[in-house]
Residue, then its C-alpha position, 0 to 999 in steps of 0.5 A: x933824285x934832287x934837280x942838282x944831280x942832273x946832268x945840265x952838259x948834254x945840250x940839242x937832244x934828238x931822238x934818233x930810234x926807239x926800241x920797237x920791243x925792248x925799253x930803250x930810246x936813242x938820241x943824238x946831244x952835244x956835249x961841249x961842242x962834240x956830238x955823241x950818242x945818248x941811250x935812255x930808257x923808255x919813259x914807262x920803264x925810266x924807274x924800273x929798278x931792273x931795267x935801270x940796273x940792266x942800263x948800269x951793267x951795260x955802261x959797265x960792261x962796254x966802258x971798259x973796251x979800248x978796241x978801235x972796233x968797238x964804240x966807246x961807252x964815255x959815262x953814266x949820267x942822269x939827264x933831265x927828262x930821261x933818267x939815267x943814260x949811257x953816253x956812246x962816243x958818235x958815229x959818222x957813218x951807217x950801218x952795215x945793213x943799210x950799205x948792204x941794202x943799197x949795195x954801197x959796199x965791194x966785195x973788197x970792203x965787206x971782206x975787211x969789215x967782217x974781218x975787223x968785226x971779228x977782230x972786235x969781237x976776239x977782244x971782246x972774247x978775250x976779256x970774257x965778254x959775249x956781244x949775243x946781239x950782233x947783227x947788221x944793224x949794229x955794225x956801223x960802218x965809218x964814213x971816212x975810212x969804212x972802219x968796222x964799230x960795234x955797239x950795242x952789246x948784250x942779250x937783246x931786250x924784250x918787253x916780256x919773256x913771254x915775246x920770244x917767240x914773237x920775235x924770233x923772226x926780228x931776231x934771226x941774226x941771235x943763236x937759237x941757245x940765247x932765244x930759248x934762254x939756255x946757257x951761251x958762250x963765244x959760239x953765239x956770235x959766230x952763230x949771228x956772224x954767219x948769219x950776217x954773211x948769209x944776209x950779205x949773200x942773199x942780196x947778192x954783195x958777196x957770195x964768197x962766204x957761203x961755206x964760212x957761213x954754213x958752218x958758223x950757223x950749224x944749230x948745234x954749237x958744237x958744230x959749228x967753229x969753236x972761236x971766233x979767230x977761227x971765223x976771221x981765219x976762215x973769211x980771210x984765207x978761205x976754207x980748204x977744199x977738204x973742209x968745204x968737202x967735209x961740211x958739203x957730206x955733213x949738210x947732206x947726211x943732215x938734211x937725211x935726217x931732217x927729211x926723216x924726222x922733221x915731219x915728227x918733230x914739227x907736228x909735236x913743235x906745232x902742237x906744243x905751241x898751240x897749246x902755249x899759244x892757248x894758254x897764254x891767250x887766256x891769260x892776256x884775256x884775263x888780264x884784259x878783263x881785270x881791268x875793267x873795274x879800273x876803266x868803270x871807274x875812270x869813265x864813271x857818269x857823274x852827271x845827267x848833263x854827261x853823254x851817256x856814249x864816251x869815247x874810249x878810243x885810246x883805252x881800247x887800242x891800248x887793249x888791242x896792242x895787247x891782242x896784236x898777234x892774236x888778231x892775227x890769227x884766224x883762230x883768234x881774232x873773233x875772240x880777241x876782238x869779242x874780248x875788247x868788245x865786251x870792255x866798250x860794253x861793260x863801261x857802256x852797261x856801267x854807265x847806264x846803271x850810273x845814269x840809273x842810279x842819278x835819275x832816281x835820286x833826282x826824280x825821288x828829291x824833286x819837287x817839281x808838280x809833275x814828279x810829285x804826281x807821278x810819285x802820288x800815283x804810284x800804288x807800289x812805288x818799287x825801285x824798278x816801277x819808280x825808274x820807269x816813271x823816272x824815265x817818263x818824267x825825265x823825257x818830258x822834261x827834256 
């Protein structure tokens, strides 16, 4: 894209958060003496055809919300430096997860704003979309009037399928049916709002939602509330004593049932994962190991005069970034770190034979008196016998 397609009205960028798993990148910018929200792509993935095309659908999707609770997609631009972007209106205030953590919030105050979250969701329903990543830390929270907004909608960003597991325990507000890559519908985020009710709970804000929350969390979306107008329904008027009653026999018949076969279940879970967690060891390895052509390569000797030791800091923990959860592990980290190692030792053996290699020719070329005598002296002057007087000659000279 030609310089002239840049967008030059967003003036004053600073980077507000990074995705820590996913590919995106946040920053505040002001646009014609406004403030607002910029969100971009991470650098290595700015020129991802599928990372740019999932950016596109995002701003398509949340540009076409006029709800109060949900924060207001403003245009689709290219920045210079950044790519394409979403432009967000701005949001003076914190998030829910923040005034939950420091106990900012009434009782009062939490109970309108999981109300006004529901209503934003019911018109995100309606018009047939599904947030799938609500959780504390995308519910902000209004300074001025402590109004309920909405951002980030979509299914939660990961560098690679294969981290799913990894971040179940970041993802603990997202239904188990959008984790596993099933099919999902309005029931997800009931699943997430009961969650969050459980997060509240637990840090003693409210405990006023707990029945609510059992049963929007049932693992079986069947289970749980069919809409999420029944969730608002619930949280504003309380649920029935029979409905608590009929949730409490419930919980109880399934935690029978767990008692009796969860133990089977787990074992077959754990032994399933062990052998992906195998599988997929030998593959981060391998792909490790392919590498090292490329790394010879880029630390290649070129000269007598270079340090045969390099520094390949940087390289080697870009390689343990890829081993972090294995290094975790007891079953394997000596391997992960055996693996690293024997890259620093396949550029060290490289080098070596490259210094090798030099030496010899500089030794066979020279025409100083003492290599011209050692080469003399030589009654089978082999490539192996002519290295060794290389060597000598080498230590002499030095």
């Amino acid at each position: 894209m030609s310089e002239n397609n840049y967008s030059k009205d967003y003036t004053d960028l600073r980077l507000l958060h990074t995705s820590r798993y996913g590919n995106s990148r946040v920053y505040t910018a002001n646009f014609n003496g406004k403030k607002v929200i910029v969100k971009a792509l991470k650098e290595e993935y700015a020129n991802d055809p599928a990372c740019k095309e999932s950016l596109k659908q995002e701003y398509e999707t949340t540009s076409i919300f006029e709800n109060k609770y949900i924060r207001k997609a403003l245009d689709f631009v290219t920045i210079e430096g950044l790519g394409d972007c979403i432009i967000f209106e701005y949001i003076d205030g914190k998030s829910l997860a923040e005034h939950v953590r420091v106990g900012t919030l009434s009782e009062k105050q939490v109970k309108s704003v999981l109300t006004e979250v529901c209503d934003g969701l019911y018109y995100m329903h309606r018009n047939g979309v599904v947030h799938c990543n609500l959780n504390p830390d995308n519910i902000m929270v209004t300074a001025s009037d402590c109004r309920a907004k909405l951002i980030d909608i979509g299914v939660p960003e990961t560098k690679q399928d294969a981290d799913r597991e990894l971040l179940i325990k970041e993802m603990e507000f997202i239904a188990p049916e959008i984790i596993k890559g099933e099919d999902y519908d309005s029931r997800a985020d009931v699943y997430s709002i009961g969650k969050i009710m459980e997060f509240i709970g637990e840090r003693n804000i409210s405990k006023q939602f707990g029945a609510v929350a059992t049963h929007c969390t049932q693992f079986s979306r069947e289970q749980r509330f069919d809409s999420i107008s029944d969730v608002r329904s619930a949280i504003s008027k309380g649920h029935s004593f029979v409905k608590i009653i009929i949730i409490a026999v419930v919980a109880a018949i399934l935690a029978i049932l767990a008692f009796i076969y969860v133990p089977k279940i787990k074992a077959n879970v754990e032994k399933e994962r062990a052998q992906r967690l195998s599988v997929e060891f030998s593959r981060q390895v391998e792909q490790i190991q392919s590498q090292l052509p490329e790394l010879c390569k880029k630390y290649e000797l070129k000269s007598l005069d270079e340090p045969l030791t390099v520094d390949w800091s940087e390289d080697s923990l870009k390689l343990a970034e890829g081993l972090m959860q294995y290094l975790a592990m007891d079953d394997y980290k000596a391997k992960a770190m055996q693996t690293i190692e024997s890259q620093g030792a396949g550029i060290m053996s490289y080098r070596q034979a490259g210094f090798d290699r030099l030496l010899l020719d500089e030794f066979q070329a020279s025409t100083d008196s003492v290599a011209v005598v050692m080469r003399s002296a030589l009654e089978e002057p082999t490539e192996a016998r002519l290295l060794e007087e290389a060597k000598k000659w080498y230590g002499q000279r030095e």
